[in-house]
N, C-alpha and C positions, 0 to 999 in steps of 0.2 A: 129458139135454138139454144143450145147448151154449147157454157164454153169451157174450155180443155182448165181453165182455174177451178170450176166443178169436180175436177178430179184430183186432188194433189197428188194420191199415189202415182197416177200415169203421166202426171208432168214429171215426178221428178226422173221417171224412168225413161220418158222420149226426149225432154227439155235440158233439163239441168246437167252440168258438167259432172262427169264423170268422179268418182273416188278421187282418185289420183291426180287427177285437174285440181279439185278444191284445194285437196293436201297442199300443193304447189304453190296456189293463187294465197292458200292463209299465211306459210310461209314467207311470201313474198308481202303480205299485207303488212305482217310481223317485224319484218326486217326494214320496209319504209319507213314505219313508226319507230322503231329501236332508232333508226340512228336522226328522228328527228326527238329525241327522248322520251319517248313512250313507250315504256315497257311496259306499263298496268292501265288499271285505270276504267271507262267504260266507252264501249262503242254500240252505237245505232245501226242498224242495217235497213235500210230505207229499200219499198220493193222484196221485200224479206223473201215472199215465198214462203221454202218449206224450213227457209235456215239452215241452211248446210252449211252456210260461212259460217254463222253466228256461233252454232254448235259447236265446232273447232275449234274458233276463238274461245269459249266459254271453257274449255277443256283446256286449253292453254292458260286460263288464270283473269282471263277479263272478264268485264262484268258486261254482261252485253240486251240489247234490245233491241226488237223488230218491228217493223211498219207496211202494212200491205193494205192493200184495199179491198181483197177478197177474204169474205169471213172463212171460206171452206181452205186455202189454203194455210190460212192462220189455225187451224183447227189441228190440221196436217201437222202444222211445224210443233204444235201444240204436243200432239203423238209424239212425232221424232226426238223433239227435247228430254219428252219425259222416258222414252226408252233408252235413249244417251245417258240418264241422269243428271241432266244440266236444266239450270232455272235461266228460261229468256223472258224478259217482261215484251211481253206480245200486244200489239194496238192494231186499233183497226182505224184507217186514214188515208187521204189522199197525198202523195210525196208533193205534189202544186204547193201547198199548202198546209201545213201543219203545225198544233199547237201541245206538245207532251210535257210540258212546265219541267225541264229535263234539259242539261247539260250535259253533252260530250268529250270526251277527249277526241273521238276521232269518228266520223259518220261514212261508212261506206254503200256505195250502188254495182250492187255485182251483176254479172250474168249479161252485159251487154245492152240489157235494157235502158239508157238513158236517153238513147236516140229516140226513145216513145215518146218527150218533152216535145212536140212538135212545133209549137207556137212561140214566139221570142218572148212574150208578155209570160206568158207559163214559164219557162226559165228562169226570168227574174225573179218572179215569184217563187221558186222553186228554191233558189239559191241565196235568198233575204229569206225562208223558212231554216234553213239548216244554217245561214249564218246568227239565226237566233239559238238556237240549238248547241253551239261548237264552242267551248271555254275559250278562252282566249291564248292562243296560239294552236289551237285542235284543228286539226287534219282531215279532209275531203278526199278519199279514194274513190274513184270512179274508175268501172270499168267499160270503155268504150271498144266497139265493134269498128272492124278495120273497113268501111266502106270505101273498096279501090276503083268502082263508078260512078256514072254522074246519076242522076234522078230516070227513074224508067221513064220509058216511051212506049213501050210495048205490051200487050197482054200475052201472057204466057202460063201456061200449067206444066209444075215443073217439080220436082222431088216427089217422085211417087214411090214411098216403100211400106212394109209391110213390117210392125218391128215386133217380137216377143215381150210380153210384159209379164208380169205374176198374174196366173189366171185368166191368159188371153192372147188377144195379139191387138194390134191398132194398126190400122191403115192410116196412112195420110200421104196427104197430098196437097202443095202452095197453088195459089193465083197469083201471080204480077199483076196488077194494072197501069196504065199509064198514070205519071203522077205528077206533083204539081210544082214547076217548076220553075213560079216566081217564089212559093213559100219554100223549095229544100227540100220537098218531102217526094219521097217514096211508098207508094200504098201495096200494099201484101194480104193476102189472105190464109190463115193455115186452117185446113179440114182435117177432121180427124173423123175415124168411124171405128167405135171401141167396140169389140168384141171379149167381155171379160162375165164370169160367170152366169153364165148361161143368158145372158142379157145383150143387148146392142145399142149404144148411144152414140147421134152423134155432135161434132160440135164445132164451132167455125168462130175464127176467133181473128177480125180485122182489127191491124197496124195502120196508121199514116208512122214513117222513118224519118227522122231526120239524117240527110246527109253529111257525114263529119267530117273532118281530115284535124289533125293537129295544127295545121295553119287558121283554122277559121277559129277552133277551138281555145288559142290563146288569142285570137282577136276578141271571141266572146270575152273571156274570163277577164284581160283589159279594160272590158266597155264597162264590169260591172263594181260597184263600188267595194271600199274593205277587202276586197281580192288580190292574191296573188300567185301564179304559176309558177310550183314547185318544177314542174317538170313533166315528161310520157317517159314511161318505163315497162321492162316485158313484165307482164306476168308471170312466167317462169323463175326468175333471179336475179328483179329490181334493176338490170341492165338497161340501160338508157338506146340501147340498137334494137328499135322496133319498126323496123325494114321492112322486115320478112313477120311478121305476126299480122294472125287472124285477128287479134284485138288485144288490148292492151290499156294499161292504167296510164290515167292522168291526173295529179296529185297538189292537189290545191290547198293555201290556205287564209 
């Protein structure tokens, strides 16, 4: 079975934030770092995808890099860079783990995906890799997902639409399962069934979540060594009243 990172075109058309989201989110990335004094300099995008942050940034004057684990979406972002006009040093690696002989000023995880770290041993690991990575006083944006329940218990099929893409359309459709609720996690299923020239793929693509809150989230960042929590902030306009947000930055260093 084929997974939806097989297609970057169509991830970035059903997955990834909108135009207008990104603008806001590089913005806001922009403005964390100004007023902790980073106005230049280079940033990593860990989980890169197709680089739509990075691009921005890159357009704004930094010097930027990306890290995924799928070759076909590094390929993608590979495209997008080079029709932007902007140079991303692109890697292909696991975020657990990672060795780019490369300093950052500032490492960001966009898109909500950090909740994919499932395991506490994976985190640490995760977080002694990019604190290898980050100059000495550089910056960890993460953008985390506002998860306002507790771990499923239920199985459910659920978000069933039908969306237009360039040359097609895509079905999809989630699974809920019951999930595991001495590890935190939450298990998901997304199907996809790509209808795009004249062809039909399709492609299924299972999550275990971690469940967040900002409470356990600065517990973590506590437990682990050389760390310290800047803060949660909207993604909108670096405001610290993330209430009412679907998900939002949390700003480590």
């Amino acid at each position: 079975m084929k997974s939806l990172y097989d297609f970057p075109e169509v991830y970035d058309q059903i997955l990834c934030h909108d135009a207008e989201t990104v603008a806001r989110e590089v913005k806001t990335i922009m403005d964390l770092l100004g007023t902790r004094g980073i106005i230049q300099g280079r940033i990593l995008e860990l989980a890169c995808g197709s680089c739509s942050h990075s691009i921005s940034l890159a357009k704004a004057g930094f010097e930027t890099a990306g890290l995924d684990l799928s070759e076909q979406m590094l390929n993608g972002a590979r495209k997008k860079a080079s029709d932007a006009g902007v140079n991303i040093d692109l890697q292909q690696g696991n975020i657990i783990d990672f060795d780019l002989g490369q300093k950052y000023d500032c490492i960001i995880f966009m898109s909500e995906t950090f909740p994919l770290i499932a395991e506490h041993q994976d985190l640490k690991s995760h977080f002694a890799a990019v604190r290898r990575h980050l100059r000495t006083g550089g910056v960890y944006v993460i953008d985390v997902d506002s998860h306002k329940h507790g771990v499923g218990t239920e199985y459910e099929v659920w978000g069933k639409r039908t969306n237009q893409i360039e040359g097609g359309t895509v079905d999809i459709w989630h699974e809920s399962f019951p999930g595991d609720w001495v590890k935190g996690t939450s298990r998901m299923t997304m199907h996809c069934r790509i209808h795009m020239d004249g062809h039909t793929y399709e492609t299924s693509d299972e999550w275990a979540l971690r469940v967040d809150s900002p409470w356990n989230l600065k517990v973590l960042i506590e437990s682990l060594p050389d760390w310290s929590l800047e803060g949660f902030f909207s993604w909108r306009n670096s405001s610290q009243d993330i209430s009412e947000e679907k998900h939002y930055f949390m700003v480590v260093r």
